[in-house]
C-alpha positions as CSV (number, residue, x, y, z in Angstrom):
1,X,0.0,0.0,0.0
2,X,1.0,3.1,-1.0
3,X,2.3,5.6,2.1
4,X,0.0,8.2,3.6
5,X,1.3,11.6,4.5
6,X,1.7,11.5,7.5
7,X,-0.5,14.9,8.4
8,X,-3.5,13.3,7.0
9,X,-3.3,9.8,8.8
10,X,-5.5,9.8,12.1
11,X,-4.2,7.8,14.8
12,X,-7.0,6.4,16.8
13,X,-6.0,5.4,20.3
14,X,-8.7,2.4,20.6
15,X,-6.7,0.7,17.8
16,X,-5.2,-1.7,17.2
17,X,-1.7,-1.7,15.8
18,X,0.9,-4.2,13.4
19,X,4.2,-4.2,15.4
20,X,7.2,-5.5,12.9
21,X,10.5,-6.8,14.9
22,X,13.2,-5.5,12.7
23,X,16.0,-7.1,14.5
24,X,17.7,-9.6,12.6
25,X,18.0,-12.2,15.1
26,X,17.2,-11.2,18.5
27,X,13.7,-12.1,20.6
28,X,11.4,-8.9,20.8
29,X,9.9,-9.1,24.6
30,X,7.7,-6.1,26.3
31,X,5.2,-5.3,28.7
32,X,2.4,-3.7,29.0
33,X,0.6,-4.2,32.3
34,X,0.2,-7.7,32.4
35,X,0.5,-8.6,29.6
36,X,3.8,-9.6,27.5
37,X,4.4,-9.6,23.9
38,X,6.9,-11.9,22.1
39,X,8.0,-11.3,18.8
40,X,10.4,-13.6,16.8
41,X,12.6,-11.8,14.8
42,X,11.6,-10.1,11.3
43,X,7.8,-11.2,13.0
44,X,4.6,-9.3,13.8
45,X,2.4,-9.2,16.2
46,X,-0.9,-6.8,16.8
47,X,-0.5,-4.4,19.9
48,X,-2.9,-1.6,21.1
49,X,-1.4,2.4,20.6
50,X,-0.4,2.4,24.4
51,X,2.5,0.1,24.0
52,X,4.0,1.8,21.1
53,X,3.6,5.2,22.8
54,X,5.4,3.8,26.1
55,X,8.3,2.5,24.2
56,X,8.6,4.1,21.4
57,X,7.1,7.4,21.5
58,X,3.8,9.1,21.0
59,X,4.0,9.3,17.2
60,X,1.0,12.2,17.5
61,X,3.2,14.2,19.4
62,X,4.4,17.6,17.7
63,X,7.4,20.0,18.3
64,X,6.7,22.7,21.3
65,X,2.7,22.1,21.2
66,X,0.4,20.0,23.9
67,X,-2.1,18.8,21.2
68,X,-5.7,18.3,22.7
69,X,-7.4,15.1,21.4
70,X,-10.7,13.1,21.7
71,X,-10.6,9.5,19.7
72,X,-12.7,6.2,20.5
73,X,-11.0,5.4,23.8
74,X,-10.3,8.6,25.3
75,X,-9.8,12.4,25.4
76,X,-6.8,14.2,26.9
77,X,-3.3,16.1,25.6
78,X,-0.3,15.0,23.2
79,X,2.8,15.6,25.2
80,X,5.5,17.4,23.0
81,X,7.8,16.0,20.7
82,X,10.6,17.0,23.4
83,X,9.2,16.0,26.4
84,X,8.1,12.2,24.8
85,X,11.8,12.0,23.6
86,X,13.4,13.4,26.9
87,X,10.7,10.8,28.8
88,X,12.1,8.0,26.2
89,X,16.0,8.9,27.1
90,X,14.6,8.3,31.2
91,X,12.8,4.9,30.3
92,X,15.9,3.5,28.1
93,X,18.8,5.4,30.9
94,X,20.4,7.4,28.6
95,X,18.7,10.5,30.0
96,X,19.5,12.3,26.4
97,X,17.0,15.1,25.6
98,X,17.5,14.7,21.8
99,X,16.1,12.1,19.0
100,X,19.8,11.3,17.6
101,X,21.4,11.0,20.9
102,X,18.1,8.5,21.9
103,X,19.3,6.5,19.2
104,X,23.2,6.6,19.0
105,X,24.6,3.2,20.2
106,X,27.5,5.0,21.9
107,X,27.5,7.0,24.4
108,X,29.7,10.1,23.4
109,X,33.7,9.4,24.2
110,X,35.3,9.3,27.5
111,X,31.9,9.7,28.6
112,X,33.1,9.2,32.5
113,X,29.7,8.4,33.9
114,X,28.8,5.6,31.7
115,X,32.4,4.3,30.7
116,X,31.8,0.9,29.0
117,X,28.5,0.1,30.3
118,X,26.6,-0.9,27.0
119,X,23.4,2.1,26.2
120,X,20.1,1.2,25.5
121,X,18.5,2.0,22.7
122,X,15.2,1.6,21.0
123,X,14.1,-1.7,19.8
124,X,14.4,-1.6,15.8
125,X,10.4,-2.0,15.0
126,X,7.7,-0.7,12.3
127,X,4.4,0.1,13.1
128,X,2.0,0.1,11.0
129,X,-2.1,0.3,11.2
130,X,-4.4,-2.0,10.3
131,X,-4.7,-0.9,7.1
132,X,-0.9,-1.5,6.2
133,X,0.0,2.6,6.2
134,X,3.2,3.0,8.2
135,X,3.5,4.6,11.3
136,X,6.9,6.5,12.7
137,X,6.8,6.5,16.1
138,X,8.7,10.0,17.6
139,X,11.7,7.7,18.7
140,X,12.9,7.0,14.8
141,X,11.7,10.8,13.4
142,X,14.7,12.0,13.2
143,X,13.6,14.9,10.8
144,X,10.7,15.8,12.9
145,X,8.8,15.4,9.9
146,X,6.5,12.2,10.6
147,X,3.6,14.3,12.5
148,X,0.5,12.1,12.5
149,X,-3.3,13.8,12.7
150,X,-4.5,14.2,16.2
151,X,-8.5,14.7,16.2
152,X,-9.6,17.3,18.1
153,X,-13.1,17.2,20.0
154,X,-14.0,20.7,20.5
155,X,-12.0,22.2,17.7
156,X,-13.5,24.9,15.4
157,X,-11.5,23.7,12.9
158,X,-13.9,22.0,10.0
159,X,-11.2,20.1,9.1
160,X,-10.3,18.4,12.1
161,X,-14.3,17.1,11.8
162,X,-14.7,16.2,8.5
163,X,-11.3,13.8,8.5
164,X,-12.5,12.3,12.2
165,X,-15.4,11.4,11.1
166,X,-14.3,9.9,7.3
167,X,-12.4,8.3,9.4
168,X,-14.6,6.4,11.1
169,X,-16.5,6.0,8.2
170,X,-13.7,3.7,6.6
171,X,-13.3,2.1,10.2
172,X,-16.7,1.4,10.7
173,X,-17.1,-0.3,6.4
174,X,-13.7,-2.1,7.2
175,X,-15.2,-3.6,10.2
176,X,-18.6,-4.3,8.2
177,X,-16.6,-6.2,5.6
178,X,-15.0,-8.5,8.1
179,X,-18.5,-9.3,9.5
180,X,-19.7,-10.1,6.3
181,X,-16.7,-12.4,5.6
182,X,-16.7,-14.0,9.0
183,X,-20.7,-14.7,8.7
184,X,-20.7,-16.1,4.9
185,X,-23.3,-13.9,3.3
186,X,-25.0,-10.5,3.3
187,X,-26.6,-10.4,6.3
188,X,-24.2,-8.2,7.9
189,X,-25.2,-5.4,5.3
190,X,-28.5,-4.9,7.4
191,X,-26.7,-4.3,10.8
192,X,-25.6,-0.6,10.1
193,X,-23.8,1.7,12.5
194,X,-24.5,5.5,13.0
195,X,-21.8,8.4,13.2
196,X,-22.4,10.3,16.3
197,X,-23.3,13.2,15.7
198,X,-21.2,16.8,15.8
199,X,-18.3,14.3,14.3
């Protein structure tokens, strides 16, 4: 499938998510909760929005701006580009503050705090949605370039509106589809959902 721009993909929360293990032979293992996900190497697995934005960074997030959103599961604010990456540099112990050092597998020479202790990185993964667009999570944008569409409930912005809700339009006939595969016939063609309304 041909790439989206990234401005006009909408990232909805409540999704679910294709998570790609791009290390060439190492076991991918993380947490979230709970739960634990294994994925082979050069494997994928499906994984809700939360555990790519723990461990790889809120891919909504934009440079100096709290973004205020509203999607299927929730309503609240997209931290900054800055403050995911500098709460990415915590979570990995690098405590670096910028997207290159986050991923350099060095620590900078005759660094005397870290000496030869090996630095953490992030895993080497794609994301992608359901619908096979790819996703850059803020940890690999290193041109600060890959900034996703972040609905906004109360905006006054037409826009912002009209792309929610053909959004959910495509979610809702991608999810009447699969119904109508997974029952054998037409029936699911009668059960119809409504768009709330103000979307």
């Amino acid at each position: 499938m041909a790439a989206a721009p990234p401005s006009s993909v909408v990232i909805d929360s409540g999704e679910t998510f294709r998570l790609r293990n791009d290390h060439p032979s190492e076991t991918l293992t993380v947490k979230l909760g709970k739960r634990s996900y294994t994925i082979e190497p050069s494997r994928s697995a499906l994984v809700p929005f939360e555990l790519i934005r723990i461990w790889w960074g809120d891919p909504r997030s934009r440079p100096n701006v709290m973004v205020k959103f509203s999607d299927s599961l929730e309503s609240g604010y997209v931290n900054t580009r800055e403050g995911e990456i500098q709460r990415l540099g915590v979570a990995y112990g690098s405590y670096v503050a910028d997207v290159v050092s986050l991923n350099d597998p060095e620590w900078p020479i005759n660094d005397p705090q870290y000496g030869r202790v090996p630095k953490r990185t992030p895993w080497p993964v794609t994301v992608t949605t359901e619908t096979g667009v790819e996703i850059v999570p803020a940890c690999f944008d290193l041109t600060g370039e890959a900034v996703y569409a972040t609905v906004k409930d109360d905006s006054r912005d037409l826009n912002d509106q009209v792309q929610y809700r053909e959004h959910l339009e495509a979610r809702i006939d991608k999810l009447s589809e699969e119904l109508r595969r997974a029952v054998g016939n037409d029936e699911a063609d009668e059960a119809g959902v409504d768009v709330p309304a103000g979307r």
